[in-house]
C-alpha positions as CSV (number, residue, x, y, z in Angstrom):
1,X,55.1,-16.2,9.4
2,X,51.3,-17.7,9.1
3,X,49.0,-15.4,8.5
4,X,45.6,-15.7,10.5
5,X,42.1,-15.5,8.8
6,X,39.9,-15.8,11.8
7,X,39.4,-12.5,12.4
8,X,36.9,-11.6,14.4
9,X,33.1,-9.7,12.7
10,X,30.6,-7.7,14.2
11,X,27.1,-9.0,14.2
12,X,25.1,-9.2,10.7
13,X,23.2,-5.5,12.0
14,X,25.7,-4.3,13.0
15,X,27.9,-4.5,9.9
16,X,25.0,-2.9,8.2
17,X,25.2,-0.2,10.5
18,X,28.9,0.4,10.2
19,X,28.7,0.5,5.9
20,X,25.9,2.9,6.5
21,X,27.9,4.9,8.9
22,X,30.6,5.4,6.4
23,X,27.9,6.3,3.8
24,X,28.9,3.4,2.3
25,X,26.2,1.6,-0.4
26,X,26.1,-2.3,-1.0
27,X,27.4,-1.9,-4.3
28,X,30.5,0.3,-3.0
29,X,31.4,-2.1,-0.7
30,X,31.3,-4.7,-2.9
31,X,33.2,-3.1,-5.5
32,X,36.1,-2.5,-2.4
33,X,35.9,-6.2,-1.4
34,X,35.9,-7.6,-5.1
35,X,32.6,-9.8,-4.2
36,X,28.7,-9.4,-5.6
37,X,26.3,-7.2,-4.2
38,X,24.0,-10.1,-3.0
39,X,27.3,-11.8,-1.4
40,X,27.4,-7.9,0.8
41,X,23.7,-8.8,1.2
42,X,23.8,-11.8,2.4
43,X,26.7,-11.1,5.1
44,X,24.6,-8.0,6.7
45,X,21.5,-10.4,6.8
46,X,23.6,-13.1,8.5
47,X,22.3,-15.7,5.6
48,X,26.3,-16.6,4.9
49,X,29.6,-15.3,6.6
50,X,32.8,-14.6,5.0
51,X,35.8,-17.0,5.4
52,X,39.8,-16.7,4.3
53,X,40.8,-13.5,3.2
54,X,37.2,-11.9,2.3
55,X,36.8,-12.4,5.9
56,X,40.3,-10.4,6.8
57,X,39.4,-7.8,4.5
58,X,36.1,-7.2,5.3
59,X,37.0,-6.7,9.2
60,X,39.6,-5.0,8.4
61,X,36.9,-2.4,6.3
62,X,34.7,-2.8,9.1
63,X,37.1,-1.4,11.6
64,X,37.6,1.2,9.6
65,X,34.8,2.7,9.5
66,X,34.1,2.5,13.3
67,X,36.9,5.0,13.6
68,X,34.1,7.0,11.5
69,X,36.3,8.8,8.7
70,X,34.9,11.4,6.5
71,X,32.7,10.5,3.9
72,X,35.2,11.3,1.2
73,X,37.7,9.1,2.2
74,X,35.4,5.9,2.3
75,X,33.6,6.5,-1.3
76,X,35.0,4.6,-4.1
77,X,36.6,6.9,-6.5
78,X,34.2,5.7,-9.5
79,X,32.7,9.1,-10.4
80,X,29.2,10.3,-9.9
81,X,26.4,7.4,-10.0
82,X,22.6,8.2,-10.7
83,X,21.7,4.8,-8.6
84,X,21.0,6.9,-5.5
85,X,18.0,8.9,-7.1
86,X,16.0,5.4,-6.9
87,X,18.2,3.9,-4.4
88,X,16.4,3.7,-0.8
89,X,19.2,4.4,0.9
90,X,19.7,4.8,4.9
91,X,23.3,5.7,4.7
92,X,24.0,8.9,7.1
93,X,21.1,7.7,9.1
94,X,22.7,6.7,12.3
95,X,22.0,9.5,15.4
96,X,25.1,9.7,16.5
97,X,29.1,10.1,14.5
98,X,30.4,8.4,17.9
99,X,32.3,4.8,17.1
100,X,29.6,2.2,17.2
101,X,28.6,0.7,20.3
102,X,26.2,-2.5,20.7
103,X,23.2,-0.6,21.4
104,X,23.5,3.1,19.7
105,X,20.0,2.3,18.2
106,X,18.2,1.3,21.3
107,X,18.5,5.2,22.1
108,X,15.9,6.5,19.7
109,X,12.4,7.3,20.2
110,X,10.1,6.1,17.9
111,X,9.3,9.7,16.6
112,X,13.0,10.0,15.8
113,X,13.6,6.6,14.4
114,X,10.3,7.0,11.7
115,X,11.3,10.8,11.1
116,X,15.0,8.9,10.1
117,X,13.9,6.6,8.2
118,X,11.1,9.1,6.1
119,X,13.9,12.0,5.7
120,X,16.4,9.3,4.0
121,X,13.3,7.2,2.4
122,X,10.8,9.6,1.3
123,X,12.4,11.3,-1.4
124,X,13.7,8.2,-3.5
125,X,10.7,6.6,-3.1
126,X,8.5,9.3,-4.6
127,X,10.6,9.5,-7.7
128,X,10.3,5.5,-8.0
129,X,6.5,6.2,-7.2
130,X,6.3,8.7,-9.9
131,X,7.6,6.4,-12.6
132,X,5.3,4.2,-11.7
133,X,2.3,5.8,-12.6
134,X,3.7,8.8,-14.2
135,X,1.2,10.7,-12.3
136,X,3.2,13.3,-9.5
137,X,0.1,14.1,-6.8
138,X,-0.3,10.0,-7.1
139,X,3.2,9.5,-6.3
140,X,3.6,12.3,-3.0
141,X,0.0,10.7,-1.6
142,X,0.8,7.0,-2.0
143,X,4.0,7.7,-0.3
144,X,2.9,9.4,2.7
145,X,0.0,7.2,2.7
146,X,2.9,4.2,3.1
147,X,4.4,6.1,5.9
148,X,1.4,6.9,7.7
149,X,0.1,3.5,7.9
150,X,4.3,2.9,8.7
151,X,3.8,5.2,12.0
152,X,0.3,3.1,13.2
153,X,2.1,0.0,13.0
154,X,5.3,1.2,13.9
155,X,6.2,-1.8,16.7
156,X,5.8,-4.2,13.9
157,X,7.9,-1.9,10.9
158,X,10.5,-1.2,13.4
159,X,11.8,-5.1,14.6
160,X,11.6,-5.5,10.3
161,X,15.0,-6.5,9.1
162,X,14.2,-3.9,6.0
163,X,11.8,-1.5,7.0
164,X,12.5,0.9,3.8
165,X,11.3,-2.4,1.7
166,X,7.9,-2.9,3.3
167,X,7.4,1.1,2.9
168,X,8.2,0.5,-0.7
169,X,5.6,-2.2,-1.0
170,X,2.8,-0.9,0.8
171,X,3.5,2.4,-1.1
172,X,3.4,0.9,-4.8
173,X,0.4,-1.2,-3.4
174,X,-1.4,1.8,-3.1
175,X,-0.1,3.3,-6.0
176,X,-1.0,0.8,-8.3
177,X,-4.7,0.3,-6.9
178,X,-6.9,0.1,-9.8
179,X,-9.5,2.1,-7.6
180,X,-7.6,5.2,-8.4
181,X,-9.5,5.6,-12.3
182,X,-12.9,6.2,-10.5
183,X,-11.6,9.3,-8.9
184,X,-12.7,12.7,-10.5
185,X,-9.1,14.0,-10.5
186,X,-7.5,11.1,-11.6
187,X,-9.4,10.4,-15.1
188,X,-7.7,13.0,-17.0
189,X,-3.3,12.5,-17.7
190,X,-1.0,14.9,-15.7
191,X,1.6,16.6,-18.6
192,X,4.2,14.8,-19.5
193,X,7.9,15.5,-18.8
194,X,9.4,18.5,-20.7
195,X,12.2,16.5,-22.3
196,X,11.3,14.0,-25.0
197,X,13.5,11.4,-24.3
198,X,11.9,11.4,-21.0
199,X,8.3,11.4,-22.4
200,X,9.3,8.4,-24.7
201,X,10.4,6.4,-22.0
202,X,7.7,7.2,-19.3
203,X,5.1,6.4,-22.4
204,X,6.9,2.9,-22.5
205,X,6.5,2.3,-19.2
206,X,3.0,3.0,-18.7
207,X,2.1,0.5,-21.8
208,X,3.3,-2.1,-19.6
209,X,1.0,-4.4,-17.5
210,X,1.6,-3.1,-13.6
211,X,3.4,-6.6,-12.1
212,X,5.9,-6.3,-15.4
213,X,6.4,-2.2,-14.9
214,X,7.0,-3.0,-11.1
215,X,9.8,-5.8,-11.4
216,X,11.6,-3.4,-13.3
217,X,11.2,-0.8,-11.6
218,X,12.4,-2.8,-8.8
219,X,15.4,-4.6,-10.4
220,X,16.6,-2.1,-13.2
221,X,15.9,1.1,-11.3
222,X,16.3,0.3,-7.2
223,X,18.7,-2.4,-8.1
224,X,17.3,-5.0,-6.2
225,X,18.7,-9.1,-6.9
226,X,16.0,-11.3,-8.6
227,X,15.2,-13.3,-5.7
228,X,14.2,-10.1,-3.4
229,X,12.2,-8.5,-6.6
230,X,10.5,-11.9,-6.8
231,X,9.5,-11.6,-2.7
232,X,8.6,-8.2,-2.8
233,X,6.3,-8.9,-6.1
234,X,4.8,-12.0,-4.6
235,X,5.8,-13.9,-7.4
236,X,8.4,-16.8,-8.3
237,X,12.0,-16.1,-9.6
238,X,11.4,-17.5,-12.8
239,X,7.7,-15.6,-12.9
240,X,10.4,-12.5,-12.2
241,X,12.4,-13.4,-14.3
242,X,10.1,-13.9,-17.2
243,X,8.5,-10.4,-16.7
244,X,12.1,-8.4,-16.7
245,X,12.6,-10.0,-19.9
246,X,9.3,-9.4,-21.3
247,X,9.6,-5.6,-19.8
248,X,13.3,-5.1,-21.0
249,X,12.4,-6.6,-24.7
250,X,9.1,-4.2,-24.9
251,X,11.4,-1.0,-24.0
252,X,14.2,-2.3,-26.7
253,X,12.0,-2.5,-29.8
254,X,10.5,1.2,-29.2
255,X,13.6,2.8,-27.9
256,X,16.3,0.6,-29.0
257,X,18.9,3.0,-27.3
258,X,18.0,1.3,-23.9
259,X,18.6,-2.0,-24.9
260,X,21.5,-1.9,-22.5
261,X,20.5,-2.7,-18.8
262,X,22.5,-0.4,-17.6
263,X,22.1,2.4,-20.3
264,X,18.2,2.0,-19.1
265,X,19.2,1.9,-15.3
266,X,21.1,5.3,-15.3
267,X,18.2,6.3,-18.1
268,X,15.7,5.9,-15.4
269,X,17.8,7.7,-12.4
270,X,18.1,10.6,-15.1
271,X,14.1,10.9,-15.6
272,X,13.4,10.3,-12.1
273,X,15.4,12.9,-11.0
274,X,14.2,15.4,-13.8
275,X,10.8,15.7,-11.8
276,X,10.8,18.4,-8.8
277,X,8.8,15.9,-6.6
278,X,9.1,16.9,-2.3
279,X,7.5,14.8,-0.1
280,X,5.6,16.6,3.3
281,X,7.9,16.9,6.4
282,X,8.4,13.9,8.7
283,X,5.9,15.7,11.2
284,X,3.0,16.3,8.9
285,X,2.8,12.3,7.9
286,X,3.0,11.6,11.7
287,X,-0.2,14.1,12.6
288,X,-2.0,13.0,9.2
289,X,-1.4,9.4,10.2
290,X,-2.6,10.2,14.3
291,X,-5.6,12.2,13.3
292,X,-6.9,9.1,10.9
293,X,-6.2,6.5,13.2
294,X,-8.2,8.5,15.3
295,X,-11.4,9.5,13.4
296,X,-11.3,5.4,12.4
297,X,-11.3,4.6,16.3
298,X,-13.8,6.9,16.7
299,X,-15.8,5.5,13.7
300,X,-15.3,1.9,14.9
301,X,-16.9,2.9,18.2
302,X,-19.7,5.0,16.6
303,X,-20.9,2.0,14.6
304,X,-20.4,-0.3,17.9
305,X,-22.9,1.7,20.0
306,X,-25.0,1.9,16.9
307,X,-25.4,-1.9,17.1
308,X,-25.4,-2.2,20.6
309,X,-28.8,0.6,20.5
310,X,-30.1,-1.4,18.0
311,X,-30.1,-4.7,19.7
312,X,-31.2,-3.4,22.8
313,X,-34.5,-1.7,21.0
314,X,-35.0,-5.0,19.1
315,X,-34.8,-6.9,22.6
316,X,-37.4,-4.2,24.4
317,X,-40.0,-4.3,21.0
318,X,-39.8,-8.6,20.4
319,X,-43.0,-10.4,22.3
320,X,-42.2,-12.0,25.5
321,X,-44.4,-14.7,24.0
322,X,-45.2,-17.0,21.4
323,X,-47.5,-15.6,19.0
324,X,-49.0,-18.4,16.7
325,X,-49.8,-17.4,13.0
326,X,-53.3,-16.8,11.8
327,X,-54.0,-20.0,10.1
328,X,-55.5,-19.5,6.9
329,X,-59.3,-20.1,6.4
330,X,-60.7,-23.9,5.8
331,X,-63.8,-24.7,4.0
332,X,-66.4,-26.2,7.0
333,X,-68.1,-29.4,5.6
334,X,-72.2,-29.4,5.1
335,X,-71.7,-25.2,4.8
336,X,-72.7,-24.3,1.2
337,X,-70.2,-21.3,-0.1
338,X,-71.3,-17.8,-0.2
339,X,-73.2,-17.6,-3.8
340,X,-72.3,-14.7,-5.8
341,X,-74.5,-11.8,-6.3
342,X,-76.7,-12.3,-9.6
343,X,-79.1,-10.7,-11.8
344,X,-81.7,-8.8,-9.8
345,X,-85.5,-10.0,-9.5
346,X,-88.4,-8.2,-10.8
347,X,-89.9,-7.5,-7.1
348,X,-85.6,-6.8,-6.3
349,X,-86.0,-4.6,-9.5
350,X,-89.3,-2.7,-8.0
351,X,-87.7,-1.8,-4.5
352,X,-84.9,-0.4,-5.8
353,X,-87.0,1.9,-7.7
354,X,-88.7,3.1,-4.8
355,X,-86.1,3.1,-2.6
356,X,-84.3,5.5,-5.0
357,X,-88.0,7.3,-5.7
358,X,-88.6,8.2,-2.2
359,X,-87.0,11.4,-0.5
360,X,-83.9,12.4,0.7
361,X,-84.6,12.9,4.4
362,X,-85.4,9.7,4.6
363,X,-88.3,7.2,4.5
364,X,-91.7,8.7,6.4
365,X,-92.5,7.2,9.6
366,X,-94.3,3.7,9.9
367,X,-97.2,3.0,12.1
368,X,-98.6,0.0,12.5
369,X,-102.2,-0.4,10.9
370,X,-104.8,-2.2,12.9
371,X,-106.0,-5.5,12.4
């Protein structure tokens, strides 16, 4: 009998949808279907499609978990894995534990698609944040700062095919902003972790440049593929790949216990996850982000009338007419120039003095003498 290998897949989202449902990560799946984690990538972004009998089995694992089956029977019995402490994950995220249908997503609000995606976001991405810039309060603000600018241009993250990534980069935008030294409360260090292994390795971090601490962040710790860390980071793969060397070769010869890539990845789940960091409740971001969207409308229009006033006054004050400049003054020919006072005359000399000699009332009264 001839087996068939044309069996029939969802559509690249919805295959997403379906891992997520089962709490499935890409790295789980992978591990199930014996293929890379880029390969699972690449399927749920429709970039490639399975054929032969990766296809089979991967429908076959699909349909599986639309009959939605407890979490414990779809996780790969591999023992406990730090990954998900960095790990933006949106497993457990879908509304509804009904089997999929083409348009279960379509029934969310936007307040209940944002509040999803910050409760299952949030609190990974502050611990990612954190090691960033081993500062805490810096790590909790640039996060909800990410979200609230998230929640003002929320048609445009909500069509994205990865709106956890563009969170993440608009949050380690703002984290890394080299503004942040001239604020009062950020010029002095927050104290270090308690543990020392943990101190050692968050001092190693910091030393390094901020593109270099960021692609490592991204591919050692979240786990991203090189070519996505090189997006995210603006920057070529090989410009990617140079930094993760440089990174990983500056962390080995001060702490050559993490020369490992994966002794440093579960290293940097461990540290992350030491830190008590909570994020604010879905609800607080959304009022934070509503109230400064609306004291910057009201700003925008405040300065707009401004102008307008000001134009109109200039318009009412200008002349109607056109005023010619005072030229300045000419020398007339045949006009000899105004001599400059001299030494006095002896008769000049005389009147002063009885000018000055005579009283203060005044001169007396001249009459005319008779001829």
């Amino acid at each position: 009998m001839t087996q068939s290998f044309d069996t029939p897949l969802p559509p690249p989202k919805e295959r997403r949808r379906l891992r997520e449902l089962g709490s499935l990560t890409q790295a789980q799946l992978a591990a199930r279907l014996g293929v890379s984690r880029e390969t699972v990538r690449a399927w749920e972004t429709g970039r490639s499609t399975p054929s032969g009998r990766k296809r089979e089995s991967y429908g076959k694992l699909l349909a599986s978990l639309a009959t939605v089956m407890p979490p414990a029977e779809v996780t790969v019995p591999q023992g406990p894995e730090p990954a998900p402490v960095l790990t933006v994950s949106l497993s457990k995220a879908a509304p509804n534990p009904e089997p999929p249908t083409p348009t279960p997503a379509a029934a969310l609000t936007p307040t209940q698609a944002f509040d999803a995606l910050y409760a299952f976001c949030a609190p990974a991405l502050v611990r990612q944040t954190y090691l960033l810039t081993g500062r805490r309060e810096l790590a909790r603000e640039s996060v909800e700062q990410a979200f609230q600018v998230a929640w003002q241009r929320w048609p445009e993250v909500a069509v994205d095919p990865d709106p956890a990534s563009w969170v993440r980069a608009t949050a380690y935008e703002y984290a890394l902003s080299p503004w942040h030294r001239f604020r009062p409360r950020y010029r002095h260090p927050e104290p270090p972790p308690a543990d020392a292994s943990d101190r050692a390795l968050l001092d190693v971090l910091l030393t390094l440049p901020p593109p270099y601490r960021r692609t490592l962040l991204l591919y050692d710790g979240v786990g991203l593929g090189l070519p996505e860390t090189a997006a995210e980071t603006e920057a070529s793969t090989p410009a990617a790949a140079s930094r993760l060397l440089h990174a990983r070769s500056a962390i080995a010869e001060r702490l050559p216990d993490l020369a490992e890539p994966e002794v440093l990845h579960h290293r940097l789940a461990k540290t992350a996850s030491t830190e008590r960091l909570r994020a604010a409740k879905p609800p607080t971001v959304r009022i934070e982000s509503e109230r400064r969207a609306r004291f910057w409308t009201r700003a925008a229009i405040a300065i707009t009338v401004a102008i307008i006033g000001a134009t109109a006054l200039t318009l009412h004050t200008a002349p109607t007419r056109y005023e010619p400049p005072v030229p300045p003054g000419e020398t007339v020919p045949g006009v000899p120039p105004k001599a400059a006072p001299g030494t006095l005359s002896t008769a000049e000399l005389a009147l002063r003095a009885k000018l000055r000699a005579e009283s203060a009332n005044g001169p007396e009264k001249l009459l005319p003498e008779p001829r």
